[in-house]
C-alpha atoms as an extended CHARMM CRD file, in Angstrom:
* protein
*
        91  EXT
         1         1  UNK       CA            -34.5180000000        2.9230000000       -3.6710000000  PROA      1               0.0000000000
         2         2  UNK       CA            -33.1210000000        1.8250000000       -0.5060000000  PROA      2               0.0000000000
         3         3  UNK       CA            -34.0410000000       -1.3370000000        1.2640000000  PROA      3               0.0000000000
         4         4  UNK       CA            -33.4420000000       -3.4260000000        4.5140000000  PROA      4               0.0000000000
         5         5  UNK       CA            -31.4920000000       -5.5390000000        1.5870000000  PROA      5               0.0000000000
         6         6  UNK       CA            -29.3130000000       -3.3660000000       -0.3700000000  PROA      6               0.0000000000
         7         7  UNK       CA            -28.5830000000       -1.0080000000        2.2650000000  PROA      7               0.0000000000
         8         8  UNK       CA            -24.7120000000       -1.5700000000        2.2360000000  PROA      8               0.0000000000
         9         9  UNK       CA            -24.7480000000       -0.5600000000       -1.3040000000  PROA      9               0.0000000000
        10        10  UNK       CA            -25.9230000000        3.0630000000       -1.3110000000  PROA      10              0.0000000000
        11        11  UNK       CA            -24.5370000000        6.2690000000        0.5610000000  PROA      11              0.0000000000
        12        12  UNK       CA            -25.1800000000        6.4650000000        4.0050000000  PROA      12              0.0000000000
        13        13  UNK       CA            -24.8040000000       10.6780000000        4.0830000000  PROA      13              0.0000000000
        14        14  UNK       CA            -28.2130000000       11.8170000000        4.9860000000  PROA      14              0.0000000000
        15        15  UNK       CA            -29.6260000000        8.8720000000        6.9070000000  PROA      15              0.0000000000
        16        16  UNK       CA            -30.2880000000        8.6670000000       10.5150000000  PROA      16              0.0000000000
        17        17  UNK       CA            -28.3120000000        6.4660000000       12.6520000000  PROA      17              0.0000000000
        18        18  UNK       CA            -27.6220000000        5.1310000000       16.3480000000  PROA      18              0.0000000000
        19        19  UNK       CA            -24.4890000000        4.6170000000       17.7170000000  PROA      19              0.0000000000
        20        20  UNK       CA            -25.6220000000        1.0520000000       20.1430000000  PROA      20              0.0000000000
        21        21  UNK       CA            -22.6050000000       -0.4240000000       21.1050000000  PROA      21              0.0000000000
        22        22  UNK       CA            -18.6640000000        0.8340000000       21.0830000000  PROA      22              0.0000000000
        23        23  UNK       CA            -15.6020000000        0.3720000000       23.3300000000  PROA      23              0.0000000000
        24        24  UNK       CA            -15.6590000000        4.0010000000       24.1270000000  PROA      24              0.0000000000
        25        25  UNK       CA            -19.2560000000        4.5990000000       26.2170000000  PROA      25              0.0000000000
        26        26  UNK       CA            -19.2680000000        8.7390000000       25.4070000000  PROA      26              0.0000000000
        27        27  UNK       CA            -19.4130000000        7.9200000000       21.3290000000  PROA      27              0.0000000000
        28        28  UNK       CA            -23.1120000000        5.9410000000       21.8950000000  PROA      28              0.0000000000
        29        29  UNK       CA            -24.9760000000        8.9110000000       20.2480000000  PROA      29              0.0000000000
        30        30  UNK       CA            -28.0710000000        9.5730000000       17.2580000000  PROA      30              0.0000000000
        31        31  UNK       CA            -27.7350000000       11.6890000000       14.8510000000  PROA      31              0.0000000000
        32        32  UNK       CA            -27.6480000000       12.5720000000       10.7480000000  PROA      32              0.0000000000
        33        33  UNK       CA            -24.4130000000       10.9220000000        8.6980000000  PROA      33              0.0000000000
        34        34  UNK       CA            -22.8570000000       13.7690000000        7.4720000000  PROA      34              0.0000000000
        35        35  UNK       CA            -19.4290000000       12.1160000000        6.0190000000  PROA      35              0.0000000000
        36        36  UNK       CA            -17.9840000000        9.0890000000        5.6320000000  PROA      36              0.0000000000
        37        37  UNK       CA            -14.4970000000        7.3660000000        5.0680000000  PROA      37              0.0000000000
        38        38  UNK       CA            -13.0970000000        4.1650000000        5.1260000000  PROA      38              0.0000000000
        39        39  UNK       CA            -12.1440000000        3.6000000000        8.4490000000  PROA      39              0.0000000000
        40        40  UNK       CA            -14.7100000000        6.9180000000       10.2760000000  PROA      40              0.0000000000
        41        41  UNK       CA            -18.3870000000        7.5900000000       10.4450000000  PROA      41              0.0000000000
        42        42  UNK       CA            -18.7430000000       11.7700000000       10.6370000000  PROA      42              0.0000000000
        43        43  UNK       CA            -22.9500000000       12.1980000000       12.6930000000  PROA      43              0.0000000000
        44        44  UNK       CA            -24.3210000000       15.4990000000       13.4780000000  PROA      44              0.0000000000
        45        45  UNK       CA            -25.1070000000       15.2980000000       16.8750000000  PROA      45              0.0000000000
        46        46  UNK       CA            -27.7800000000       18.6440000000       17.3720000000  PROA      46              0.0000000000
        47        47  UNK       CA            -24.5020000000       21.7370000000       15.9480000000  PROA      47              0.0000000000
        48        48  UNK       CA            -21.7510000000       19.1390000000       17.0350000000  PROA      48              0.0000000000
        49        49  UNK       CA            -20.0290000000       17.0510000000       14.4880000000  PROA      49              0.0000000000
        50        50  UNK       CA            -18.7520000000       13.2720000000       15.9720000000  PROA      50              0.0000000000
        51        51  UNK       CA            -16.4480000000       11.5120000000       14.4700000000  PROA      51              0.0000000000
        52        52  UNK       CA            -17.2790000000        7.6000000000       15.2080000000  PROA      52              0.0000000000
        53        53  UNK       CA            -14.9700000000        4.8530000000       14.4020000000  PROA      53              0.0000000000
        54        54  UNK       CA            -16.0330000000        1.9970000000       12.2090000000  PROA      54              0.0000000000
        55        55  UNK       CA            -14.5790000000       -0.9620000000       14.0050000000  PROA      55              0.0000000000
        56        56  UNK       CA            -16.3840000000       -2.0940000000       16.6120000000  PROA      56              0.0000000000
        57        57  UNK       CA            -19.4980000000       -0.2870000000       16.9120000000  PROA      57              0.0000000000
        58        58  UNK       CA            -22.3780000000       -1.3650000000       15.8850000000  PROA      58              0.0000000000
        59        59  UNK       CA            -24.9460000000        1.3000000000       14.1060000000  PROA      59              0.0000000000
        60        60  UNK       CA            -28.9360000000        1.0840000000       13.4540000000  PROA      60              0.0000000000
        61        61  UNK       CA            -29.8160000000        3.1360000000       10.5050000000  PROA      61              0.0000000000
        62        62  UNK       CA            -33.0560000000        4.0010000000        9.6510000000  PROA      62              0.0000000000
        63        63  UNK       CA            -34.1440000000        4.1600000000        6.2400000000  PROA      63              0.0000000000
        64        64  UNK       CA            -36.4990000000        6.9710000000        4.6060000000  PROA      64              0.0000000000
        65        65  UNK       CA            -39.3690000000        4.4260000000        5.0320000000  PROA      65              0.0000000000
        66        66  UNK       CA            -39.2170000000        4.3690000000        9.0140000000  PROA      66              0.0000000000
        67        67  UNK       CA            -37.1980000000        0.6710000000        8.6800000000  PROA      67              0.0000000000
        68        68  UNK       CA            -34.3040000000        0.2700000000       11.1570000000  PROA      68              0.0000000000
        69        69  UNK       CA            -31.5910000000       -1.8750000000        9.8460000000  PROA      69              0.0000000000
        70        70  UNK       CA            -28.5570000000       -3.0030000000       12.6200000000  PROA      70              0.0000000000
        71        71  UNK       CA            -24.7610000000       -3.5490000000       10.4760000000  PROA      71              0.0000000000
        72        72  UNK       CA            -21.4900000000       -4.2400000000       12.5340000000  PROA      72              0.0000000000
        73        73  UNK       CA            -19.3230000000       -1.9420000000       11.9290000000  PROA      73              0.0000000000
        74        74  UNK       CA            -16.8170000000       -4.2230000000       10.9670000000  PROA      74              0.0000000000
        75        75  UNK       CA            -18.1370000000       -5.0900000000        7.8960000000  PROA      75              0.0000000000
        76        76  UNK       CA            -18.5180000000       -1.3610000000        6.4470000000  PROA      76              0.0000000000
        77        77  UNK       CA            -14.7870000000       -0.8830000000        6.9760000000  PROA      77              0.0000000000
        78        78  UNK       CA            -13.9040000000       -0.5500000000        3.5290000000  PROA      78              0.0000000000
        79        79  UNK       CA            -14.0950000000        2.9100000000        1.2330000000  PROA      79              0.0000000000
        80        80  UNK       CA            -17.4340000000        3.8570000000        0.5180000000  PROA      80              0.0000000000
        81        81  UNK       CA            -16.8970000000        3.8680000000       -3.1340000000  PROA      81              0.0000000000
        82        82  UNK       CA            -15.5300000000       -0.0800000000       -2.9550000000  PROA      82              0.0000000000
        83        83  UNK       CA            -18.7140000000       -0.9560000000       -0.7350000000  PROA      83              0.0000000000
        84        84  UNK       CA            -20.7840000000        0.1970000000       -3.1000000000  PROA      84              0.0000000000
        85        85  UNK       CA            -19.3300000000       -2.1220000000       -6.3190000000  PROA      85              0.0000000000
        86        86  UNK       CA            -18.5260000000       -5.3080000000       -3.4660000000  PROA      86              0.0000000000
        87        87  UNK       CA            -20.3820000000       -7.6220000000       -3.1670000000  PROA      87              0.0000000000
        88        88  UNK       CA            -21.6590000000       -9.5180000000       -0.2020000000  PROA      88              0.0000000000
        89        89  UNK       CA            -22.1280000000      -12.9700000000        0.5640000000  PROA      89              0.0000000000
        90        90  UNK       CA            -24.8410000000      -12.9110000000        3.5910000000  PROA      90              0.0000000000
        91        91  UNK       CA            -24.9180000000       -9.9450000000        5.8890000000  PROA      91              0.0000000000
């Protein structure tokens, strides 16, 4: 089950997120995670896929429970696959 706490270690394809804060004003956008790569976030934005970059945004996921969780971007720029097994010292 996903949690405010263990978030970073599960998939994020599926789960709602907000784009708050990024260099580039036209990517600040909510929508569905569709993909996601190592350096990329892919959203569907209403029949329009958006490709966001990791670095330097910050995105507000909310989890199946209604929770909203905030994570710098920064920090998820690593493959999904390695994020999963890493482990974090406080986030």
């Amino acid at each position: 089950m996903i949690t405010v706490n263990n978030l970073v270690h599960h998939e994020f394809i599926g789960l709602s997120v907000s784009v708050t804060s990024v260099s580039n004003k036209s990517l600040r956008l909510k929508g569905t995670v569709i993909d996601e790569t190592k350096n990329n976030i892919k959203i569907q934005v209403d029949d329009v896929e958006k490709i966001i970059p990791k670095k330097g945004s910050i995105f507000i996921f909310e989890l199946p429970t209604g929770e909203k969780v905030e994570i710098n971007g920064n920090i998820l720029s690593i493959r999904p696959e390695d994020r999963i097994k890493k482990r974090f010292k406080k986030i």
